[in-house]
HTML snippet that shows the backbone in 3Dmol.js (N, CA, C, O; Angstrom):
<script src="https://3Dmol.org/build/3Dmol-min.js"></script>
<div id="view" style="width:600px;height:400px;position:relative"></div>
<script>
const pdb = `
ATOM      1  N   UNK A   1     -90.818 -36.300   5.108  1.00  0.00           N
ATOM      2  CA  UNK A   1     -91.242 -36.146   6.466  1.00  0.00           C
ATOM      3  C   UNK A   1     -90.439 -37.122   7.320  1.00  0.00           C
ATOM      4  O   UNK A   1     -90.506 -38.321   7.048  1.00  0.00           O
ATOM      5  N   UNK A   2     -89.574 -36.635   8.480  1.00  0.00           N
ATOM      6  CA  UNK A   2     -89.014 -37.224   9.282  1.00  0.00           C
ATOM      7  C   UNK A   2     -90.204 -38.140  10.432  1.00  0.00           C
ATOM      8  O   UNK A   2     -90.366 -39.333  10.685  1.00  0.00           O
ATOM      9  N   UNK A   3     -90.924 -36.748  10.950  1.00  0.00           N
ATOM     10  CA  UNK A   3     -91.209 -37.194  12.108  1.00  0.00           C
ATOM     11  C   UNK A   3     -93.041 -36.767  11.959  1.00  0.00           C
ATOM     12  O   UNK A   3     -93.419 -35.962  11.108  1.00  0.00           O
ATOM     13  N   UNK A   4     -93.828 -37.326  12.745  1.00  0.00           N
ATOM     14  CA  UNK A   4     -94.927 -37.246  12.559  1.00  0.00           C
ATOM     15  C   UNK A   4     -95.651 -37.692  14.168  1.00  0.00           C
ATOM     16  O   UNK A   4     -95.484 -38.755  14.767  1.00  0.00           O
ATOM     17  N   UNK A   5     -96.643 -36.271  14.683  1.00  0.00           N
ATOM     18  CA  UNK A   5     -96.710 -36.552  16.136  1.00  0.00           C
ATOM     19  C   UNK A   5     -97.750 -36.091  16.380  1.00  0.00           C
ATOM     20  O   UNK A   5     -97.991 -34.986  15.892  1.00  0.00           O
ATOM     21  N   UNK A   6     -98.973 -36.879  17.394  1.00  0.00           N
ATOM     22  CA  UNK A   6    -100.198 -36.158  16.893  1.00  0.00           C
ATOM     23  C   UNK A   6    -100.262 -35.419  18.128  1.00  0.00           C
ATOM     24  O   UNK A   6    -100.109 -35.940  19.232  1.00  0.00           O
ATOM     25  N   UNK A   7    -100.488 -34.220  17.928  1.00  0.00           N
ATOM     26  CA  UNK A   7    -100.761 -33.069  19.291  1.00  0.00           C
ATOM     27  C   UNK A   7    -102.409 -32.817  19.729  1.00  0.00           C
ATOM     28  O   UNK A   7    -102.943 -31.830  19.224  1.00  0.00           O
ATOM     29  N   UNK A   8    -103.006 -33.440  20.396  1.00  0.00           N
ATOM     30  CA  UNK A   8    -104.956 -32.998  20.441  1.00  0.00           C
ATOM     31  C   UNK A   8    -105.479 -33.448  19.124  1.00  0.00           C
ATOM     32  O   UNK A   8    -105.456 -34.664  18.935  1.00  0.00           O
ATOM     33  N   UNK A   9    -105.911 -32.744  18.250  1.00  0.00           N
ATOM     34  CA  UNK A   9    -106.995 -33.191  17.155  1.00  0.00           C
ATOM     35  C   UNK A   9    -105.916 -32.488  16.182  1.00  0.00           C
ATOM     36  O   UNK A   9    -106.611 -31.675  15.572  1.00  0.00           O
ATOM     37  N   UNK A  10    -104.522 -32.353  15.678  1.00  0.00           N
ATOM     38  CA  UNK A  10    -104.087 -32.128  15.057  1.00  0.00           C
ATOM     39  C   UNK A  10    -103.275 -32.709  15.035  1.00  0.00           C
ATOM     40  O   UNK A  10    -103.251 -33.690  15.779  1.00  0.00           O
ATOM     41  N   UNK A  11    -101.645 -32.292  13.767  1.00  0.00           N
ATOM     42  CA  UNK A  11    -100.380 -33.865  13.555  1.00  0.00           C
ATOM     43  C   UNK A  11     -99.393 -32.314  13.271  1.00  0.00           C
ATOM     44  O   UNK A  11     -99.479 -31.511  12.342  1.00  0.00           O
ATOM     45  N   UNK A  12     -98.308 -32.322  14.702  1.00  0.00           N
ATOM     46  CA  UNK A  12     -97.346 -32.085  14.109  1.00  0.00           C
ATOM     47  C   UNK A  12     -96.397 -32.907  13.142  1.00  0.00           C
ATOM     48  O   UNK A  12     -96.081 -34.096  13.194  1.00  0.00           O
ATOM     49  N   UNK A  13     -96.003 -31.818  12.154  1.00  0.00           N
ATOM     50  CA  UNK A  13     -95.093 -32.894  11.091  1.00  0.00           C
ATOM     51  C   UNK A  13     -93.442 -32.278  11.437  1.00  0.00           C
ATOM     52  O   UNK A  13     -93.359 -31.252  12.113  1.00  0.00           O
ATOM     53  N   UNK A  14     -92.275 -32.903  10.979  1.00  0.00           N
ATOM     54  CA  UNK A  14     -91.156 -32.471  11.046  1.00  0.00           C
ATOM     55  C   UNK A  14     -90.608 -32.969   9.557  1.00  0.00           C
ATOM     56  O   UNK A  14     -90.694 -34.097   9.073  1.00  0.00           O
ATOM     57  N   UNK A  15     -90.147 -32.030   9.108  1.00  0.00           N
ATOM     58  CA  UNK A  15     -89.623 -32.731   7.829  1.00  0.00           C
ATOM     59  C   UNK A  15     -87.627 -32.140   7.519  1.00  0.00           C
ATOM     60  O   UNK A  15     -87.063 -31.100   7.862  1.00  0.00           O
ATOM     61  N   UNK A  16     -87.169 -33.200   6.859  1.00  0.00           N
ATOM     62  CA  UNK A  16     -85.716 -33.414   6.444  1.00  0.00           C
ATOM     63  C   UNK A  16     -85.505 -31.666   5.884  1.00  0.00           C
ATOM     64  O   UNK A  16     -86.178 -30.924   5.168  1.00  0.00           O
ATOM     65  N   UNK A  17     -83.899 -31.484   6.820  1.00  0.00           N
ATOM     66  CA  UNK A  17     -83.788 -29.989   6.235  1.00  0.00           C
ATOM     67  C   UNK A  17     -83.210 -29.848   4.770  1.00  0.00           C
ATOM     68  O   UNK A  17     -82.917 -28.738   4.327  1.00  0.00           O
ATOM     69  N   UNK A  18     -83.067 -30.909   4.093  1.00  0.00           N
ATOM     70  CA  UNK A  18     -82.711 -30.910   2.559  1.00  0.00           C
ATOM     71  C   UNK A  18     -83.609 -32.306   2.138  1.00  0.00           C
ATOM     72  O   UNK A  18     -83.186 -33.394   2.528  1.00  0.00           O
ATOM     73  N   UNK A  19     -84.556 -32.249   1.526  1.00  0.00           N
ATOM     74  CA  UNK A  19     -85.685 -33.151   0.553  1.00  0.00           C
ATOM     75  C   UNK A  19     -84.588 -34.157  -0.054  1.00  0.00           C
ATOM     76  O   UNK A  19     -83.834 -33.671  -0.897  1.00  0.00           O
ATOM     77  N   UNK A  20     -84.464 -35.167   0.202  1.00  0.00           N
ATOM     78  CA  UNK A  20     -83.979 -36.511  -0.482  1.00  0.00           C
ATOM     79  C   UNK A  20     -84.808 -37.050  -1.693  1.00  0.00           C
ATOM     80  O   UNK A  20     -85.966 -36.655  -1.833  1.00  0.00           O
ATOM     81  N   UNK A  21     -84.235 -37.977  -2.611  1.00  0.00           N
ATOM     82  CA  UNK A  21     -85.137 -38.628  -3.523  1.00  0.00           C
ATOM     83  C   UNK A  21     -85.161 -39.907  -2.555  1.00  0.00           C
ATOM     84  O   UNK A  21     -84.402 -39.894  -1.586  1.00  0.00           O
ATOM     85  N   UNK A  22     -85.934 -40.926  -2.756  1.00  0.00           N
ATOM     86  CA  UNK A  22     -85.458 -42.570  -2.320  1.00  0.00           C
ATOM     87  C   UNK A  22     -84.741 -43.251  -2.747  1.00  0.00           C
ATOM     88  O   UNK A  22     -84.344 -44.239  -2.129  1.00  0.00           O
ATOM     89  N   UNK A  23     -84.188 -42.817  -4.417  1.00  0.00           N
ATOM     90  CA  UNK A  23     -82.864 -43.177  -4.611  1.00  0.00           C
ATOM     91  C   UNK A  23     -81.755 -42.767  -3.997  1.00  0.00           C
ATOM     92  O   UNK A  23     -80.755 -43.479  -3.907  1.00  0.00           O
ATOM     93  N   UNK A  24     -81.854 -41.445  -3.467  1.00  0.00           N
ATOM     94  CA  UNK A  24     -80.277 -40.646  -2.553  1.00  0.00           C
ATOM     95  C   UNK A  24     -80.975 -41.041  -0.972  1.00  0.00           C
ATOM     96  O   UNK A  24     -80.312 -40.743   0.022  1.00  0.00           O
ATOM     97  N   UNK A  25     -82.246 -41.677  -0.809  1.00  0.00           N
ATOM     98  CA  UNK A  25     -81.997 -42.122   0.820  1.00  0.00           C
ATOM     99  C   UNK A  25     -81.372 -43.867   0.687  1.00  0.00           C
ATOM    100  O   UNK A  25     -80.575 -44.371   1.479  1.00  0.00           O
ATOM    101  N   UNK A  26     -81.889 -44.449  -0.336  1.00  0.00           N
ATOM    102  CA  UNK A  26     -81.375 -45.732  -0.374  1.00  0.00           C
ATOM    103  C   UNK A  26     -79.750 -45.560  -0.375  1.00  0.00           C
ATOM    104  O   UNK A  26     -79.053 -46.463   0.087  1.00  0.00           O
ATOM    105  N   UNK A  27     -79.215 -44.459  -0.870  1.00  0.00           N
ATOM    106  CA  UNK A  27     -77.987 -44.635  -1.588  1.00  0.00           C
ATOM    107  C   UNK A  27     -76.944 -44.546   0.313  1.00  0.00           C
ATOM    108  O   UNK A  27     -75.874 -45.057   0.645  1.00  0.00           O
ATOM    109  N   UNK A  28     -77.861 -43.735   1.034  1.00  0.00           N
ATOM    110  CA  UNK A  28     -77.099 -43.195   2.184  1.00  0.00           C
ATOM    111  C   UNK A  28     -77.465 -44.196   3.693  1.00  0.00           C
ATOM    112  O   UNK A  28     -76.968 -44.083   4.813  1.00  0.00           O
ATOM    113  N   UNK A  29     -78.491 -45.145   3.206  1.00  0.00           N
ATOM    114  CA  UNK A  29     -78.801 -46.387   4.195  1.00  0.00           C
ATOM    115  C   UNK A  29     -77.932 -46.956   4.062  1.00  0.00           C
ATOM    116  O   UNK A  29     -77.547 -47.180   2.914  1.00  0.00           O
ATOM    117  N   UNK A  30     -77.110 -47.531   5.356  1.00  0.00           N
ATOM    118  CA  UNK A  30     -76.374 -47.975   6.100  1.00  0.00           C
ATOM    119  C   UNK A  30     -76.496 -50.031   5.787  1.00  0.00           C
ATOM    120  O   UNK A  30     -75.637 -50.770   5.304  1.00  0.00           O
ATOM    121  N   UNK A  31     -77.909 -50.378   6.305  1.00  0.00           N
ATOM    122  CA  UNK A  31     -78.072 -51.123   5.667  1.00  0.00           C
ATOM    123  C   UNK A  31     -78.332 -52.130   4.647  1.00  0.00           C
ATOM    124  O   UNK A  31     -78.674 -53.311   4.713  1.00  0.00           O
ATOM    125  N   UNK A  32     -78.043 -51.241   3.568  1.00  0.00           N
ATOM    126  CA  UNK A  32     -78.073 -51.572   1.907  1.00  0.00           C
ATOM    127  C   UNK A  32     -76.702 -51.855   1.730  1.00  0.00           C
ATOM    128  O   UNK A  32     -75.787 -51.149   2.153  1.00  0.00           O
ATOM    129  N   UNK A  33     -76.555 -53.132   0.958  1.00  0.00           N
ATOM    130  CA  UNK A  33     -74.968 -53.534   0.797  1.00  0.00           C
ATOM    131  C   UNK A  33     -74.522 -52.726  -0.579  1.00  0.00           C
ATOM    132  O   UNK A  33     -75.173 -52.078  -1.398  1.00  0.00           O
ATOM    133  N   UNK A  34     -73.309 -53.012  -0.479  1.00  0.00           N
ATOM    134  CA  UNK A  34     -72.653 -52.030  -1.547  1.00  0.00           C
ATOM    135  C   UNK A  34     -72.690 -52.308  -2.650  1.00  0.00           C
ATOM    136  O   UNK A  34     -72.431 -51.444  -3.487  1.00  0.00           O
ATOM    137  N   UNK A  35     -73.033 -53.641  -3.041  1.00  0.00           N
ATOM    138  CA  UNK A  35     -73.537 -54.630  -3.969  1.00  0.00           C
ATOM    139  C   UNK A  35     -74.933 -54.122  -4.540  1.00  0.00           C
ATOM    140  O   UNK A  35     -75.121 -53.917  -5.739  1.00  0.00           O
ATOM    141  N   UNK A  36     -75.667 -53.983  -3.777  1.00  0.00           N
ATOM    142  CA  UNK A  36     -76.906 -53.415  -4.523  1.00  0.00           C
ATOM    143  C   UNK A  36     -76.751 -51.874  -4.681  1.00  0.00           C
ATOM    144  O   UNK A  36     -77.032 -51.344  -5.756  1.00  0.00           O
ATOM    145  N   UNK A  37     -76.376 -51.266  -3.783  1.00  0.00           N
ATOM    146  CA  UNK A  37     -76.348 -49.792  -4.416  1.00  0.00           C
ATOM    147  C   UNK A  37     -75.079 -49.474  -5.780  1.00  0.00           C
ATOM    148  O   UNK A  37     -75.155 -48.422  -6.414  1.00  0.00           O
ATOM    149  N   UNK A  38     -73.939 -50.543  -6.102  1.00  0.00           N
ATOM    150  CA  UNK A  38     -73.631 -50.368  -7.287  1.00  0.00           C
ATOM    151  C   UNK A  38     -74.486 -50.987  -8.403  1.00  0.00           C
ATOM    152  O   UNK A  38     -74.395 -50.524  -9.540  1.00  0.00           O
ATOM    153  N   UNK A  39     -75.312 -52.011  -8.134  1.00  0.00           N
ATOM    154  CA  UNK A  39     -76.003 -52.396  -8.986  1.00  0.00           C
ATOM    155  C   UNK A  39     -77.464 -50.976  -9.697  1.00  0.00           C
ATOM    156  O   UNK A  39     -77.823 -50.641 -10.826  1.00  0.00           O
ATOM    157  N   UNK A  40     -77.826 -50.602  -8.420  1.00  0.00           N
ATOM    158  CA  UNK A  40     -78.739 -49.551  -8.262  1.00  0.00           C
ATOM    159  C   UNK A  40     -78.132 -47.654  -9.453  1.00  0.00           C
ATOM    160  O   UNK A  40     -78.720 -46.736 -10.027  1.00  0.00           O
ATOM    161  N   UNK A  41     -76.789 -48.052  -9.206  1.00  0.00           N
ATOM    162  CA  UNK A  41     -76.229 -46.563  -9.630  1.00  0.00           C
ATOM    163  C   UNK A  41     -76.096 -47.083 -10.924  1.00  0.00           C
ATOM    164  O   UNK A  41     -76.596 -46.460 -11.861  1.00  0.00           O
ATOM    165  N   UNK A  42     -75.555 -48.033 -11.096  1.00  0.00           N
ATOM    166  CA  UNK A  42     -76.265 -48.463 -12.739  1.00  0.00           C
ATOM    167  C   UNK A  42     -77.010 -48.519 -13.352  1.00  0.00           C
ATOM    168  O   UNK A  42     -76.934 -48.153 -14.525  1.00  0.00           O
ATOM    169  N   UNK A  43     -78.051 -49.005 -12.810  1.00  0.00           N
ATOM    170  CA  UNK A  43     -79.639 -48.781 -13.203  1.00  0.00           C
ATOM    171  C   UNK A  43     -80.280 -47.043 -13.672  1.00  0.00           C
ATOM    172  O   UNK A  43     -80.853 -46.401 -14.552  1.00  0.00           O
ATOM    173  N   UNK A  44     -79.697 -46.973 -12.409  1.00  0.00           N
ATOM    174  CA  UNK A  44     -79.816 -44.873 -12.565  1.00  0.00           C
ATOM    175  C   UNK A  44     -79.558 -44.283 -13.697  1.00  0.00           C
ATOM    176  O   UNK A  44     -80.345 -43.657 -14.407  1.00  0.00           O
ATOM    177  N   UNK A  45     -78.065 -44.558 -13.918  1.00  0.00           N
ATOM    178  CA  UNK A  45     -77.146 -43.879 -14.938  1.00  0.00           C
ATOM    179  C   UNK A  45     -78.261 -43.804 -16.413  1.00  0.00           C
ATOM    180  O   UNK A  45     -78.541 -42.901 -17.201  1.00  0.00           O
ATOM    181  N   UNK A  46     -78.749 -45.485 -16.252  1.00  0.00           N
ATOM    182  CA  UNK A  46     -79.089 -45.586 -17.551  1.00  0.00           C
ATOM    183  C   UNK A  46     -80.298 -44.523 -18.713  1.00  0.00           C
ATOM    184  O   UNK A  46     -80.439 -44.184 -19.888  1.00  0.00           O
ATOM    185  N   UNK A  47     -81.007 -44.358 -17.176  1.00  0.00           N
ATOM    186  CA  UNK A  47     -82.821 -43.460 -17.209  1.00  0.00           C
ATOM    187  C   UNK A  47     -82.386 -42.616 -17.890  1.00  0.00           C
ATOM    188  O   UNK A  47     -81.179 -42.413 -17.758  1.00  0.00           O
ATOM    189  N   UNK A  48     -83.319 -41.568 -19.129  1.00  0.00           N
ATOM    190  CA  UNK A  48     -83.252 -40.675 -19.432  1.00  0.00           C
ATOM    191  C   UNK A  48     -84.702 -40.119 -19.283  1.00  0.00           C
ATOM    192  O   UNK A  48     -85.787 -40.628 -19.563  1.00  0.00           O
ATOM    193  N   UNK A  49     -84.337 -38.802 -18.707  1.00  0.00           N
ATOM    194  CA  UNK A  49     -85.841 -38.355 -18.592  1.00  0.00           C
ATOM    195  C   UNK A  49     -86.569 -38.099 -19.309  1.00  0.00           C
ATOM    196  O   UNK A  49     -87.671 -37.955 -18.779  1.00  0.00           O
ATOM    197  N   UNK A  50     -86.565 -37.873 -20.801  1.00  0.00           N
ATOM    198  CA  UNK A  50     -86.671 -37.259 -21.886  1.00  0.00           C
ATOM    199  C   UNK A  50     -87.910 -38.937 -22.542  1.00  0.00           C
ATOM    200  O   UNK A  50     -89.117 -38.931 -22.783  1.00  0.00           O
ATOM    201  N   UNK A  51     -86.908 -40.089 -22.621  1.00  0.00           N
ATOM    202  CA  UNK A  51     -87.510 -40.897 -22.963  1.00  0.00           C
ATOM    203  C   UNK A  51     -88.361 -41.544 -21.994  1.00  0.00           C
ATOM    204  O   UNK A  51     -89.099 -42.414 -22.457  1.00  0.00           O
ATOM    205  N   UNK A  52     -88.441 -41.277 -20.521  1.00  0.00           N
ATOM    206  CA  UNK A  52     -89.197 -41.466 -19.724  1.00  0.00           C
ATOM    207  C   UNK A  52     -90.924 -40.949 -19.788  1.00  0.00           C
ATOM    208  O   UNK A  52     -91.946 -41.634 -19.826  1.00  0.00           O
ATOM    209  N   UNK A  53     -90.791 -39.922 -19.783  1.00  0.00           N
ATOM    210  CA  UNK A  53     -91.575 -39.118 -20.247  1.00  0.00           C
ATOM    211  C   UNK A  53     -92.588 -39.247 -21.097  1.00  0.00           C
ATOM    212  O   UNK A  53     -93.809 -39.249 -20.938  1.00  0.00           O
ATOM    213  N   UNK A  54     -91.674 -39.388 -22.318  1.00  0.00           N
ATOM    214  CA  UNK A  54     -92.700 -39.893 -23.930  1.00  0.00           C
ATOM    215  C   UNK A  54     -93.197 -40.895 -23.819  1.00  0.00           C
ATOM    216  O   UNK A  54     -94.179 -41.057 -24.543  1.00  0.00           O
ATOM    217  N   UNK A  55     -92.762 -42.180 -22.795  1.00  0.00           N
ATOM    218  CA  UNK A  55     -93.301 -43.361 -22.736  1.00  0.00           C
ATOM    219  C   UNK A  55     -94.734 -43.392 -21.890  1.00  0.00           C
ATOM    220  O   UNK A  55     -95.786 -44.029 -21.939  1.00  0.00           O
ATOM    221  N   UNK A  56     -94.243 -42.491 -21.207  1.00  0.00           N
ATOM    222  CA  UNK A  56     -95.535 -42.216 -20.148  1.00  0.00           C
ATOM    223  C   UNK A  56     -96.835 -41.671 -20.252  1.00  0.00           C
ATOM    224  O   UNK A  56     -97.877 -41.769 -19.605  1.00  0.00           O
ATOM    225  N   UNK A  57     -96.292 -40.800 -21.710  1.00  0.00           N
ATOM    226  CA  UNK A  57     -97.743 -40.101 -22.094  1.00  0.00           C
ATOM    227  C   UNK A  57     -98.259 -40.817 -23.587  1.00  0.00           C
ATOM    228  O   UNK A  57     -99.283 -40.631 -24.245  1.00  0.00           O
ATOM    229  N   UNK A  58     -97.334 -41.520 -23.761  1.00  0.00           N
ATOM    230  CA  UNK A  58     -97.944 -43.032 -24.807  1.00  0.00           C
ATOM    231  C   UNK A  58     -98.911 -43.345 -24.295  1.00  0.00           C
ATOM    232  O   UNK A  58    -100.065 -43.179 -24.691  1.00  0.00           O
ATOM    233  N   UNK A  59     -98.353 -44.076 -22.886  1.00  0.00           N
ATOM    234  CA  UNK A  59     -99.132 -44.719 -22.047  1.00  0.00           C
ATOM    235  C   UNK A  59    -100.249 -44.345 -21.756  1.00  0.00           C
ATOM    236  O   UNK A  59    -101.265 -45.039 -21.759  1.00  0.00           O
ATOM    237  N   UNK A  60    -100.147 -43.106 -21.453  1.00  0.00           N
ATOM    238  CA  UNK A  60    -101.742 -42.565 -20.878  1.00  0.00           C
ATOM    239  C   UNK A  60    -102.779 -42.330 -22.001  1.00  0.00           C
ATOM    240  O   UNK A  60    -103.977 -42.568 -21.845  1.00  0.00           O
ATOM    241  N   UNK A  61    -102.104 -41.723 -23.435  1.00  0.00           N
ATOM    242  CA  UNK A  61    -102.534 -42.086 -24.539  1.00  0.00           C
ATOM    243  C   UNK A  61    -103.457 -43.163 -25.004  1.00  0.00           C
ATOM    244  O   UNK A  61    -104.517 -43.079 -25.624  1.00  0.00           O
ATOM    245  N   UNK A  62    -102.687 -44.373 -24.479  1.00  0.00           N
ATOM    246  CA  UNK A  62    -103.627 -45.296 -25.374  1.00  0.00           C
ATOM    247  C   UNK A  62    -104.249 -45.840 -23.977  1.00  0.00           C
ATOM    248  O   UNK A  62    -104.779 -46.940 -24.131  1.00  0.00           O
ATOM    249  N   UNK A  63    -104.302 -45.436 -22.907  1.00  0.00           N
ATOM    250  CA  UNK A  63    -105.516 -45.632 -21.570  1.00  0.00           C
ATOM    251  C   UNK A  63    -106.963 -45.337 -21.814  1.00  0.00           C
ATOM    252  O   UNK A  63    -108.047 -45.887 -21.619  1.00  0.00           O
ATOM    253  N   UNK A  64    -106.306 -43.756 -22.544  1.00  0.00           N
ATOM    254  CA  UNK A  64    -107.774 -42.917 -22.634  1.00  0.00           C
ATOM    255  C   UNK A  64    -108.118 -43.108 -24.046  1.00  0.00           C
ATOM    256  O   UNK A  64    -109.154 -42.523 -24.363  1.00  0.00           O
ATOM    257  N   UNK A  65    -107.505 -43.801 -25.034  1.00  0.00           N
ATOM    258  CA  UNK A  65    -108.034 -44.324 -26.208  1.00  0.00           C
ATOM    259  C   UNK A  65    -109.028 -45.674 -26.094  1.00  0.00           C
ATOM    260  O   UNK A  65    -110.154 -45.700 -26.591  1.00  0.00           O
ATOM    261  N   UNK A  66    -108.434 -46.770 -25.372  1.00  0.00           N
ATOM    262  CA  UNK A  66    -109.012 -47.778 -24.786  1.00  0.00           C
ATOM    263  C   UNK A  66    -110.843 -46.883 -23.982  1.00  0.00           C
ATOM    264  O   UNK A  66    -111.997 -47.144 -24.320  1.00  0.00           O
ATOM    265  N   UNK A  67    -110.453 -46.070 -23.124  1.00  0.00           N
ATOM    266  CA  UNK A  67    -111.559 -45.893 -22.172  1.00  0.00           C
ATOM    267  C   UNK A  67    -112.575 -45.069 -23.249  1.00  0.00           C
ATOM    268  O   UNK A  67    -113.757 -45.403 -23.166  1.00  0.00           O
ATOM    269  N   UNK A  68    -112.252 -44.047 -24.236  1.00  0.00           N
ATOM    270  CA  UNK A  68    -113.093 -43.417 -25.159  1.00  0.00           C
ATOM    271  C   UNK A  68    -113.869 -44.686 -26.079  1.00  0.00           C
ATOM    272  O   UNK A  68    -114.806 -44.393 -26.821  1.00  0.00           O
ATOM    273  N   UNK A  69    -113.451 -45.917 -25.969  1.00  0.00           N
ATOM    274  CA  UNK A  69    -114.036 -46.761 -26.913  1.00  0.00           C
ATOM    275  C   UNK A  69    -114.860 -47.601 -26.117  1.00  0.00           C
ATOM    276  O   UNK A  69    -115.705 -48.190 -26.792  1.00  0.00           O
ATOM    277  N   UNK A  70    -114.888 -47.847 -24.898  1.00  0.00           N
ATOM    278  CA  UNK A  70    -115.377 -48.970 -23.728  1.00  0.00           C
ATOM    279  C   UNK A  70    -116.026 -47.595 -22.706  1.00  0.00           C
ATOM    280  O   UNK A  70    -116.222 -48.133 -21.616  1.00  0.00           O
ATOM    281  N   UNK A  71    -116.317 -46.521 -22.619  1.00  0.00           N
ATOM    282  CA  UNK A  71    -116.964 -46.038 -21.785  1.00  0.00           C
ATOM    283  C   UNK A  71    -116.519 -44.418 -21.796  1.00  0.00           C
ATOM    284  O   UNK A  71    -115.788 -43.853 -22.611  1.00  0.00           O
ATOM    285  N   UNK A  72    -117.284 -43.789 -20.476  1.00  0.00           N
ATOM    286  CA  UNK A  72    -116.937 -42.331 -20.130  1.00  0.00           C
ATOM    287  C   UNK A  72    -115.340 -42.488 -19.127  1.00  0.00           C
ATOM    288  O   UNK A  72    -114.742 -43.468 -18.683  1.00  0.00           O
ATOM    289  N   UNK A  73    -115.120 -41.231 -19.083  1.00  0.00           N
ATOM    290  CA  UNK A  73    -113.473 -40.859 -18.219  1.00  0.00           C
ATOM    291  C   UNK A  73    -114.281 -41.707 -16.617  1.00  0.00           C
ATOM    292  O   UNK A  73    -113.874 -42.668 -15.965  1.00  0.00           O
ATOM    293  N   UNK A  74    -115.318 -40.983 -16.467  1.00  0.00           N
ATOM    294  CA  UNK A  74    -115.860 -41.215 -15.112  1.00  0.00           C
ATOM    295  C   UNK A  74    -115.712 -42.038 -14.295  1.00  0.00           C
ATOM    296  O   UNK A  74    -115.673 -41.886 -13.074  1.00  0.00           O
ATOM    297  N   UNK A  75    -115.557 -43.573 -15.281  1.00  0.00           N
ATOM    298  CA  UNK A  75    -114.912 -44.504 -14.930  1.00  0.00           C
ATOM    299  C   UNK A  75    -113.360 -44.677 -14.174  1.00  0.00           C
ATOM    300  O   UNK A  75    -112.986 -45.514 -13.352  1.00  0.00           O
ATOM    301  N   UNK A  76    -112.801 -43.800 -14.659  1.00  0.00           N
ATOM    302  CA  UNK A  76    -111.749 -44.045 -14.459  1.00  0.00           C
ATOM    303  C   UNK A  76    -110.858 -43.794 -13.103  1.00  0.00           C
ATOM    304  O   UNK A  76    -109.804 -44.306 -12.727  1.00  0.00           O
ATOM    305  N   UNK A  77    -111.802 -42.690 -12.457  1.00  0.00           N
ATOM    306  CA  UNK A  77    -111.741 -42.098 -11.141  1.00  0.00           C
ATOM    307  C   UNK A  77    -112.277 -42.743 -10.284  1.00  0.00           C
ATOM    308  O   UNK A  77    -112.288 -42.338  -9.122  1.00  0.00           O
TER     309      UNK A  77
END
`;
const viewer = $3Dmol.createViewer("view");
viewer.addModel(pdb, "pdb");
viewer.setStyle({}, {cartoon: {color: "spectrum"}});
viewer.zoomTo();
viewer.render();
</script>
């Protein structure tokens, strides 16, 4: 969302005619030195989504293992 404008009891919105990530808006800010966005495209390169992923549903894994032993989901919301 670019722009956001409230008209009476409603919000016009305006949004970017091609969806950016915040990595490709950081990458195209002006005021980010070139120093951090090569540091940044390194960082990038490294991610794989694949192992991203599996780590994440580890994670949530042993959340709801923890919460099945200490209580209901109900909690958790």
């Amino acid at each position: 969302m670019v722009e956001k404008e409230k008209l009476s009891s409603r919000y016009r919105r305006v949004y970017e005619q091609t969806p950016k990530t915040p990595y490709r808006r950081t990458l195209e800010h002006p005021a980010v030195s070139e120093e951090i966005k090569t540091k940044l495209r390194a960082v990038h390169e490294t991610f794989n989504p694949l192992v991203l992923k599996r780590e994440l549903e580890r994670r949530v894994e042993r959340l709801y293992a923890v919460q099945k032993r200490h209580g209901n989901l109900d909690s958790l919301r």
